[in-house]
C-alpha positions in Angstrom: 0.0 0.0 0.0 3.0 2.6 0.7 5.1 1.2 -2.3 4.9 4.4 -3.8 6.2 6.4 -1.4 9.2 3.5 -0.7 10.1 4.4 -4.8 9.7 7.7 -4.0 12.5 7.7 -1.3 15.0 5.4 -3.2 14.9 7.7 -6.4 15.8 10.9 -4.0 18.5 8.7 -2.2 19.9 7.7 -6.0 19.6 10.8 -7.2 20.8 12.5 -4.1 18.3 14.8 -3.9 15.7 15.1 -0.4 12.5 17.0 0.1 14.1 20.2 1.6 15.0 20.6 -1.8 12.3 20.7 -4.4 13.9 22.8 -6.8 17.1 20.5 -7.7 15.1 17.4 -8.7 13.5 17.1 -12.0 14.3 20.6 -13.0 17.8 20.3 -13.8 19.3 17.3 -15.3 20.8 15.0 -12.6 24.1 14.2 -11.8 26.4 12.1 -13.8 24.4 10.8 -16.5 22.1 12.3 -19.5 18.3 12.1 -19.8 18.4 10.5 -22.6 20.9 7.7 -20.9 18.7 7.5 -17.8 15.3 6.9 -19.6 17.1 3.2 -20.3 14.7 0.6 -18.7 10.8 0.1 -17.0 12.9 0.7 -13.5 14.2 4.1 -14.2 10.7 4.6 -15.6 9.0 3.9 -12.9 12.0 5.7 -10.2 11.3 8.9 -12.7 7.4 8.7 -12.3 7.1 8.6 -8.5 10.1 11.4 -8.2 7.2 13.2 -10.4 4.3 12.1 -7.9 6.8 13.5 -4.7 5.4 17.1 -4.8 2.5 16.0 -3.7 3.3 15.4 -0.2 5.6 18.6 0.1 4.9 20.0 3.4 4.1 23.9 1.7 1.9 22.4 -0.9 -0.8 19.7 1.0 0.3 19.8 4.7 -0.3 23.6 5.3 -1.9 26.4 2.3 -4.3 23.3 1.3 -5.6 23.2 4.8 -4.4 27.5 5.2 -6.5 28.1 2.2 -9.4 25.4 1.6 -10.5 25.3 5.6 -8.8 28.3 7.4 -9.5 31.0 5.2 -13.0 29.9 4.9 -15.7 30.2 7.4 -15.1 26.6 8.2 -11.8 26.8 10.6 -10.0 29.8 12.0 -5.9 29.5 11.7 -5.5 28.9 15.7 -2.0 27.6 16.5 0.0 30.1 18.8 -1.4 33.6 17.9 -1.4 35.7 14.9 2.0 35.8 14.8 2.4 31.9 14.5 2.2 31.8 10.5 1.9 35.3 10.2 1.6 34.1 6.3 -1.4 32.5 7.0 -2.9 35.1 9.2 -2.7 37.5 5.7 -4.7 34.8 3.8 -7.2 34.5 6.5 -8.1 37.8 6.7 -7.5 38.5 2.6 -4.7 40.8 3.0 -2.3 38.5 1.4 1.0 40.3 -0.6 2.9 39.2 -3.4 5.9 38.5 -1.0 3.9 36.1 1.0 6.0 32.8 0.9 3.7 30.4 1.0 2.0 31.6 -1.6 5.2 31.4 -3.5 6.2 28.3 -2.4 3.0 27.0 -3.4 3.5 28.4 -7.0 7.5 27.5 -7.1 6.8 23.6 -5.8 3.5 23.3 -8.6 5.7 23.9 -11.3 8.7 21.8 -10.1 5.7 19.0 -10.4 4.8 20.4 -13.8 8.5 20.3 -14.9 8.8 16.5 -13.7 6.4 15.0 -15.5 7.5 16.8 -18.6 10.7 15.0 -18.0 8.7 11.9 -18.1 6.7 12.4 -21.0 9.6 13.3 -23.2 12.1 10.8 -21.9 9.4 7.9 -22.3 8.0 9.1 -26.1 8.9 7.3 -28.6 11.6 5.1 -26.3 11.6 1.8 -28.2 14.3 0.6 -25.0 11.0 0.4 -22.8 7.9 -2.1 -23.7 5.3 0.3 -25.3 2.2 -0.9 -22.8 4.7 0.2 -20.1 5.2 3.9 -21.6 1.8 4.3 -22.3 0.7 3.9 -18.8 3.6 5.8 -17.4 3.2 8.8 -19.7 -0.8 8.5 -18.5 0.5 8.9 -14.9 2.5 12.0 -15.8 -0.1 13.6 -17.9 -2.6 13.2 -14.7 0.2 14.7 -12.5 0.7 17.5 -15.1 -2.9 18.1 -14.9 -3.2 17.4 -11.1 -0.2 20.2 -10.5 -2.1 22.9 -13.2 -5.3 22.4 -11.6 -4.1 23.9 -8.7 -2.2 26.6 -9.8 -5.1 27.8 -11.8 -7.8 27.7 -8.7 -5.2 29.6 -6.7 -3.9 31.9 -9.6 -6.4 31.8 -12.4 -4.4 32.0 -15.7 -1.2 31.0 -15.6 1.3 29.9 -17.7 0.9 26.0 -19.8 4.2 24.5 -19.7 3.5 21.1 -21.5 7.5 20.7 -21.9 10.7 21.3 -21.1 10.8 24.8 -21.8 14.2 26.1 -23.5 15.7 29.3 -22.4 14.3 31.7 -24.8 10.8 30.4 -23.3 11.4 31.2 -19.6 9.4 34.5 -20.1 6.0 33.0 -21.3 3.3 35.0 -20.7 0.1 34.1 -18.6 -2.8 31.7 -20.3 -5.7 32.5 -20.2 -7.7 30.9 -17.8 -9.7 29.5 -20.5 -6.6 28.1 -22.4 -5.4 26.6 -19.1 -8.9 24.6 -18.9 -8.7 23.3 -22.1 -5.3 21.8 -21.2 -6.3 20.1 -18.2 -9.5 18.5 -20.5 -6.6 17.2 -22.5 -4.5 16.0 -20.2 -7.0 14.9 -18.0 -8.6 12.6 -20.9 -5.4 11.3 -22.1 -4.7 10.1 -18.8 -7.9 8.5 -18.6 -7.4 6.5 -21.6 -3.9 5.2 -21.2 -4.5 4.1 -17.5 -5.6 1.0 -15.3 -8.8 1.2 -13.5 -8.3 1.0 -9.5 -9.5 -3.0 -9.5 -6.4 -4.3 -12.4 -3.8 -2.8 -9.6 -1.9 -5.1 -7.7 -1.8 -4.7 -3.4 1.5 -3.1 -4.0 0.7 -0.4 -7.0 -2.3 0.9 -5.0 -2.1 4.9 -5.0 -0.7 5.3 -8.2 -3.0 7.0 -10.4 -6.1 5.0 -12.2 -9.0 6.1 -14.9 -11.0 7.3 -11.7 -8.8 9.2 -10.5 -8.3 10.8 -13.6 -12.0 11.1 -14.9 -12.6 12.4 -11.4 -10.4 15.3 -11.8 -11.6 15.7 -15.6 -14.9 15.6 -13.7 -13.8 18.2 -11.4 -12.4 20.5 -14.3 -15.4 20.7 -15.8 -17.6 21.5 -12.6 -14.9 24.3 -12.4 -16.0 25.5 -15.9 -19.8 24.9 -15.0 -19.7 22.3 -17.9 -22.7 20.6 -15.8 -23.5 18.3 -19.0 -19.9 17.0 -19.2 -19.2 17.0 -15.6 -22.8 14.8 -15.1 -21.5 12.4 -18.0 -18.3 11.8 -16.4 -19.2 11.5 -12.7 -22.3 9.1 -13.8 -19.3 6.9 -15.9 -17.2 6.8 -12.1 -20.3 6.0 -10.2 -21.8 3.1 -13.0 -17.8 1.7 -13.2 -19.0 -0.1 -9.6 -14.9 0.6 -8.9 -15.6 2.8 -6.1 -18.6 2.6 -2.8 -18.9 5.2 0.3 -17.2 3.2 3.0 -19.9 2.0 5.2 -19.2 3.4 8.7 -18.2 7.2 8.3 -16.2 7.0 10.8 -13.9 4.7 9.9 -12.8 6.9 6.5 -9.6 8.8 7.8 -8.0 6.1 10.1 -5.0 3.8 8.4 -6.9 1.0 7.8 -8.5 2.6 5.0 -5.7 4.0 3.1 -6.7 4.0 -0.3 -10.0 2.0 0.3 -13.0 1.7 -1.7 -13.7 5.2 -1.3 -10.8 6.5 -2.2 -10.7 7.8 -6.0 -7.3 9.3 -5.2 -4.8 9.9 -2.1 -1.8 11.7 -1.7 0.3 8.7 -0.1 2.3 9.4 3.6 4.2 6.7 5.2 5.9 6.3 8.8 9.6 4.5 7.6 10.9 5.5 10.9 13.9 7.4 10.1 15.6 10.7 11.7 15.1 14.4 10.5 13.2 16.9 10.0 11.1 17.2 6.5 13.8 14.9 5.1 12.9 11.7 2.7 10.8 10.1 5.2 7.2 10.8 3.2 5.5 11.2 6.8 2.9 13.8 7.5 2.7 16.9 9.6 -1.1 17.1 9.5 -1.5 14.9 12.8 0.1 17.4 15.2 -0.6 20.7 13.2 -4.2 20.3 13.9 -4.3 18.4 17.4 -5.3 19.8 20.6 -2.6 22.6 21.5 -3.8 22.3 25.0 -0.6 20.8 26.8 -1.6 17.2 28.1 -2.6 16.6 24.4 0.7 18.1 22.5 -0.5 19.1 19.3 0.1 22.6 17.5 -3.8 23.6 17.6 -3.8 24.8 13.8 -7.1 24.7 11.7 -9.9 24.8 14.7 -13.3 24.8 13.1 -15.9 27.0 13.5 -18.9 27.6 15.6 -20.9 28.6 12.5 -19.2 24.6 11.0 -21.0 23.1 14.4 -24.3 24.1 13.9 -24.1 23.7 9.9 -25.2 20.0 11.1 -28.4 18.6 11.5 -29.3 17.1 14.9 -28.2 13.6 14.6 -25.7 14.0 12.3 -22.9 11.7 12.8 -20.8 13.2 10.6 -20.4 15.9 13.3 -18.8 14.0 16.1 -16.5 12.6 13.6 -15.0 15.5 12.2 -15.4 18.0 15.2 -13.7 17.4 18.5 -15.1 18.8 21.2 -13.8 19.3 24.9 -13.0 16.7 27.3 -14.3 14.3 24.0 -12.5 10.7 24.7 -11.4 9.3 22.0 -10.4 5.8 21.5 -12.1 4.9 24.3 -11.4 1.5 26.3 -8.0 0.8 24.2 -4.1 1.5 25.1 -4.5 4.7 23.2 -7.6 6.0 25.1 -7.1 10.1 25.4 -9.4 13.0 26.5 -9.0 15.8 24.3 -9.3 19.6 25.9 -10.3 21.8 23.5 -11.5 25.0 25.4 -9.9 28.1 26.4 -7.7 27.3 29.4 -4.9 30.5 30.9 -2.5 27.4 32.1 -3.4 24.8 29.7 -4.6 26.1 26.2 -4.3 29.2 26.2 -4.4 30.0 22.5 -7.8 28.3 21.8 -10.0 30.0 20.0 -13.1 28.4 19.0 -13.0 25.6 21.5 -13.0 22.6 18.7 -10.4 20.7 16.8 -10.3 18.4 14.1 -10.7 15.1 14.4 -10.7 14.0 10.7 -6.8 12.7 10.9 -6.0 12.8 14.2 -4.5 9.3 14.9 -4.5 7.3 17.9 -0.3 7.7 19.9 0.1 4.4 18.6 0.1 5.4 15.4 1.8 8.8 15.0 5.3 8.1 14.6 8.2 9.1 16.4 8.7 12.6 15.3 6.3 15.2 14.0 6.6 14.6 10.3 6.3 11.3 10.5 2.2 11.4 10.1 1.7 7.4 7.9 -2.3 8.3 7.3 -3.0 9.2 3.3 -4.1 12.9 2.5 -7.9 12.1 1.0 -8.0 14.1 -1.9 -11.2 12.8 -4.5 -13.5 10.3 -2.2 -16.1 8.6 -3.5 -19.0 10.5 -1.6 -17.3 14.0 -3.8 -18.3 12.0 -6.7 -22.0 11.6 -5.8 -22.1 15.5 -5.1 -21.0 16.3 -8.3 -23.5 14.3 -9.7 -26.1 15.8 -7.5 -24.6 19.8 -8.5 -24.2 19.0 -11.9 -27.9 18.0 -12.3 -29.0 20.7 -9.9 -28.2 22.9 -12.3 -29.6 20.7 -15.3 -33.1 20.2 -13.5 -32.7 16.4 -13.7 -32.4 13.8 -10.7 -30.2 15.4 -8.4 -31.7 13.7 -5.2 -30.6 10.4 -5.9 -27.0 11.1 -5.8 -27.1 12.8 -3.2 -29.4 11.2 -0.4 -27.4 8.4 -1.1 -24.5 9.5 0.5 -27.0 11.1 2.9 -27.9 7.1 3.7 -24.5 6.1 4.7 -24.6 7.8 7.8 -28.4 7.0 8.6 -29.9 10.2 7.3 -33.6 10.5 5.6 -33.8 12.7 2.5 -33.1 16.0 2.5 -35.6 18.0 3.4 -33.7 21.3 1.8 -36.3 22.0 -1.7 -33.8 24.3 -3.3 -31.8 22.0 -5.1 -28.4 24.2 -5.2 -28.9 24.9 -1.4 -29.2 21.0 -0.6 -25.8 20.2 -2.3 -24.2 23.1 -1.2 -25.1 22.0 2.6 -24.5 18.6 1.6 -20.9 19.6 0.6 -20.2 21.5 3.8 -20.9 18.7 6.3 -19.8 15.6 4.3 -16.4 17.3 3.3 -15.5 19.9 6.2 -12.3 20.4 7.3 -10.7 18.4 4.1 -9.7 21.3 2.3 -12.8 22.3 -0.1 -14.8 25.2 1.5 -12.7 28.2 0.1 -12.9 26.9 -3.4 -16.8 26.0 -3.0 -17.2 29.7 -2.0 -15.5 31.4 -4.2 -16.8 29.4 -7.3 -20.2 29.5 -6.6 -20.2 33.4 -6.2 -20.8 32.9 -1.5 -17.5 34.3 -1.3 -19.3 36.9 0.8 -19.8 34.5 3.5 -15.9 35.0 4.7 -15.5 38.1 6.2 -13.2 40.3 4.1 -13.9 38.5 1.2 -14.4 40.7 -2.7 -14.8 39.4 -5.8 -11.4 41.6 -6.5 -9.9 38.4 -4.1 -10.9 35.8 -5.8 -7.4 34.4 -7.4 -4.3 35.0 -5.2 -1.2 37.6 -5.8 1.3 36.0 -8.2 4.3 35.8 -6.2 6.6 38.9 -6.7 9.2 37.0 -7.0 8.4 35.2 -10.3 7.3 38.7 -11.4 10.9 40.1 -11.0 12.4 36.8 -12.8 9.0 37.3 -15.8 8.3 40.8 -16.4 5.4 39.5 -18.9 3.5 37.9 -16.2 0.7 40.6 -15.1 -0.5 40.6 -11.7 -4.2 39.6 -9.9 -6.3 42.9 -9.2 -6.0 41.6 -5.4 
């Protein structure tokens, strides 16, 4: 099940490169050999294809502005940790007051493109390679065109239009101009359906290929494009193809989606893989996690850094009974893991001695792991970053034919079902998904972008349409003079 991240740590200790350094992999040729001589077999094939899966996981990109920017900047989650001055960066995006010198925001736009850049490196070392077996290029270039895609998609939500590099750019081409967002959807259509055709579906991988990526994951982002371009006939036609495949179910018990055990599990469409190898450092070649402790209790007999505490206004989004409420809010002096070795109370509230920097009085519980389980050093997180789940599916479905005026119940009372729920009782159909997105994916990371898409940014205090795409980061600007900058 971790494979990937194993190949992931042997092609950075061959290549001698480590995840403190993101910018000397892919994007410069590597040591000792040509591309053209290292492109040689199906093992330096697949070595080159998880090196371009390895942004990912990198801790400014998924472990902190997904969560900084999809939970806390919402009305969802408020930053916590220790004060405003603890990620002063992310205090700026909370409160929309973000600069172009902000460094997360660059780092988010720097490591994007390093992933971009890799799986160029990929697709033009593998075409046309007669030294590697053709069925194994085709699936390998698939990968790379779903992580070009994957990387783009990003950068346009956070950016809008932004440059298309589909290949190793030469040096009179460092300068390119900004796409238009337009152009830069069209891309991700193509790469997203050229994925989709070359690659396995989830069920043809073996135990040890699981999280590579699959025809549903890729149709799921194509899926996702296109709900992005309020394409709802497309976007209807491609979710209804993931849901009829019968490759992917809502894991029964709710509660049981964010734990180890279902790693890449038949809801999963498509994680970002972690993996506790139990080695020293900090942020080295480990492929663990910092998501465990940022968002645990920062009260003191819990020891976590008290990031990302959700929101009153999150609480009582939930209808009485909801399950889904217990399991992704914490609450104080909750126990969780009851009657097992790992059995904790969890203080949540303002406390002078103990917690003094709580804000809300909640914490996350999607992710939090059991002592157990956490690893020996803060990055050492093992439990997968869910990033397309089954139940996102369904509400695409349900949105897309919201907005069509065809059966948009179905979809979505079915993932109502799963956690013992009777139909909504919400008659606007737009309003019914849009609560049934808030509760069934809080705190994962999508809020922000539901806002802001659907034209509710006004719900975030601070929020105007003038905010919608974050500063381009100054510094590309001084290397790019033709990049123009967001009216932020």
């Amino acid at each position: 099940m971790k494979n990937l991240v194993t190949y992931i740590v042997l092609f950075g200790l061959m290549l001698g490169f480590n995840a403190c350094s993101p910018d000397k992999f892919l994007d410069t040729p590597a040591p000792n050999f040509s591309d053209k001589t290292f492109f040689d077999s199906e093992q330096a094939a697949t070595l080159a294809i998880t090196g371009a899966y390895d942004p990912m996981g990198w801790y400014n990109f998924s472990q902190l502005t997904q969560w900084a920017i999809g939970d806390a900047t919402s009305d969802d989650a408020v930053k916590g940790g220790g004060g405003d001055g603890d990620y002063a960066e992310i205090y700026e995006m909370t409160h929309f007051s973000v600069t172009p010198d902000n460094p997360l925001i660059a780092e988010r736009w720097e490591q994007l493109y390093v992933g971009i850049n890799r799986a160029n490196k990929v697709i033009e070392g593998l075409t046309d390679n007669d030294k590697i077996p053709a069925s194994v290029r085709t699936r390998i270039i698939g990968e790379a065109k779903f992580l070009r895609g994957f990387y783009l998609f990003n950068l346009v939500k956070t950016f809008g239009g932004v440059p298309i590099v589909d290949h190793i750019l030469s040096p009179s081409e460092y300068n390119k101009p900004r796409n238009t967002i337009e152009e830069c959807y069209a891309q991700l259509e193509q790469d997203f359906s050229d994925a989709a055709a070359a690659l396995p579906k989830k069920s043809q991988l073996s135990p040890d290929e699981l999280g590579r990526a699959t025809w549903g994951a890729a149709k799921a982002f194509l899926t996702k494009t296109y709900i992005f371009e309020e394409k709802w006939q497309e976007a209807d036609a491609t979710a209804t193809e993931i849901i009829n495949s019968g490759e992917y179910d809502l894991q029964p018990n709710y509660g049981d989606l964010f734990t180890l055990a279902t790693d890449n599990g038949i809801e999963s469409v498509f994680d970002i893989q972690f993996a506790y190898l139990n080695q020293p450092g900090w942020l080295d070649e480990n492929e663990g996690c910092h998501l465990e402790i940022f968002h645990r209790s920062r009260d003191d007999r819990n020891g976590g850094w008290g990031f990302d505490q959700p929101t009153q206004s999150l609480y009582d989004e939930f209808e009485t009974g909801d399950p889904r409420r217990e399991w992704t809010i914490i609450s104080d002096q909750d126990t969780l893991w009851q009657g097992t070795p790992d059995e904790e109370v969890i203080y949540t509230a303002y406390d002078p001695v103990h917690n003094p920097d709580a804000v809300t009085g909640y914490n996350k519980r999607k992710g939090t792991l059991p002592a157990s389980q956490r690893g020996n050093n803060e990055d050492q997180g093992p439990l997968n970053l869910r990033v397309v789940r089954f139940a996102e599916v369904l509400l695409w479905q349900a949105e897309a034919r919201a907005h069509l005026g065809t059966d948009w119940q179905t979809p979505l009372n079915r993932v109502r079902a799963r956690v013992g729920l009777g139909p909504t009782t919400i008659s606007n159909p737009l309003e019914a998904v849009y609560h049934e997105r808030r509760v069934e994916l809080a705190m994962e990371g999508h809020r922000y972008w539901d806002l802001v898409r659907t034209g509710r940014g006004n719900l975030m205090n601070g929020y105007t349409d003038n905010k919608r795409y974050f500063p381009i980061p100054q510094k590309e600007i001084n290397l790019n003079p033709n990049l123009t900058q967001n009216p932020y």
